[in-house]
C-alpha positions in Angstrom: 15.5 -3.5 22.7 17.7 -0.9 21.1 21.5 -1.0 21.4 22.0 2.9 23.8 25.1 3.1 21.7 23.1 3.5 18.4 21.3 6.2 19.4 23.0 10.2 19.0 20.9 12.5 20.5 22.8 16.1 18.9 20.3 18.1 20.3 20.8 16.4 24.2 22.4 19.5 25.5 20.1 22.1 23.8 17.3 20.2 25.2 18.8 19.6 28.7 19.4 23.9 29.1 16.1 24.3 28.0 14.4 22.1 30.9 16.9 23.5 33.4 16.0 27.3 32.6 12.7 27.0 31.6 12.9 28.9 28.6 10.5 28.3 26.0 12.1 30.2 23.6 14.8 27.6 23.4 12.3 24.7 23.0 11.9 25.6 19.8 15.2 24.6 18.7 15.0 21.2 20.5 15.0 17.5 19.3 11.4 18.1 18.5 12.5 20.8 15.5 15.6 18.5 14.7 15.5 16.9 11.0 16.3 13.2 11.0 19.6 11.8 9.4 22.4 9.5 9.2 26.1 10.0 10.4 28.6 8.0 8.1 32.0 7.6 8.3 33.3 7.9 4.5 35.9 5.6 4.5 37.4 6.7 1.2 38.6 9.9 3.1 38.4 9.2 6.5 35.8 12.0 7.2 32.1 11.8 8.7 29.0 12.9 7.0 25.8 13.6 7.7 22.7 12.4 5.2 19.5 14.6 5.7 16.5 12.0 5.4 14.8 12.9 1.5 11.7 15.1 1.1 10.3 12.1 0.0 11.2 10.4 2.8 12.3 7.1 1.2 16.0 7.4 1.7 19.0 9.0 3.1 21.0 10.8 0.2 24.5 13.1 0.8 28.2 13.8 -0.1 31.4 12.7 1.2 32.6 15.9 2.3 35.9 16.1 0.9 35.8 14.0 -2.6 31.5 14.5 -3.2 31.4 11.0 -3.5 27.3 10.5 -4.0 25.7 8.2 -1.3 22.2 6.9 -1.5 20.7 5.0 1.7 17.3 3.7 1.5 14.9 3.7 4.5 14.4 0.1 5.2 11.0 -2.0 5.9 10.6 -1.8 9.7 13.6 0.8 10.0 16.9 1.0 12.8 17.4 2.8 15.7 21.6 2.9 14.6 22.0 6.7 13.0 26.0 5.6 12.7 27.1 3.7 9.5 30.4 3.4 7.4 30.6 3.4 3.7 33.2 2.5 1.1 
């Protein structure tokens, strides 16, 4: 069973004021339309990051945000629920 700390929803409130009003313009936008990704915590400048999955869909690729440091994460056989990570 997945660990409910692992799991970020970004798109929770969206969603939620979507089902509340009924508006079906605003499901468009929902989780459903969200792209997946990773959130790291760059260590080397103490600044999260997000990692857009590849076109490919075989890894997780980005930039630290403040120095560009390159970071390459590869999908894994059988995969994580965790979207949180750190890197050095």
């Amino acid at each position: 069973m997945p660990d409910p700390r692992d799991i970020v929803d970004i798109d929770g409130l969206r969603t939620q004021r979507t089902q509340q009003t009924g508006d079906a313009a605003g499901a468009a936008g929902g989780a459903s339309a969200s792209k997946p990704f990773l959130m790291i915590w760059f260590r080397c400048c103490a600044t999260y990051g997000r990692l857009p999955k590849s076109p490919d869909g075989l890894s997780y690729v980005g930039r630290c945000p403040k120095c560009l440091a390159k970071l390459e994460v590869p999908v894994g056989e059988g995969g994580t629920n965790r979207r949180m990570f750190e890197a050095e």
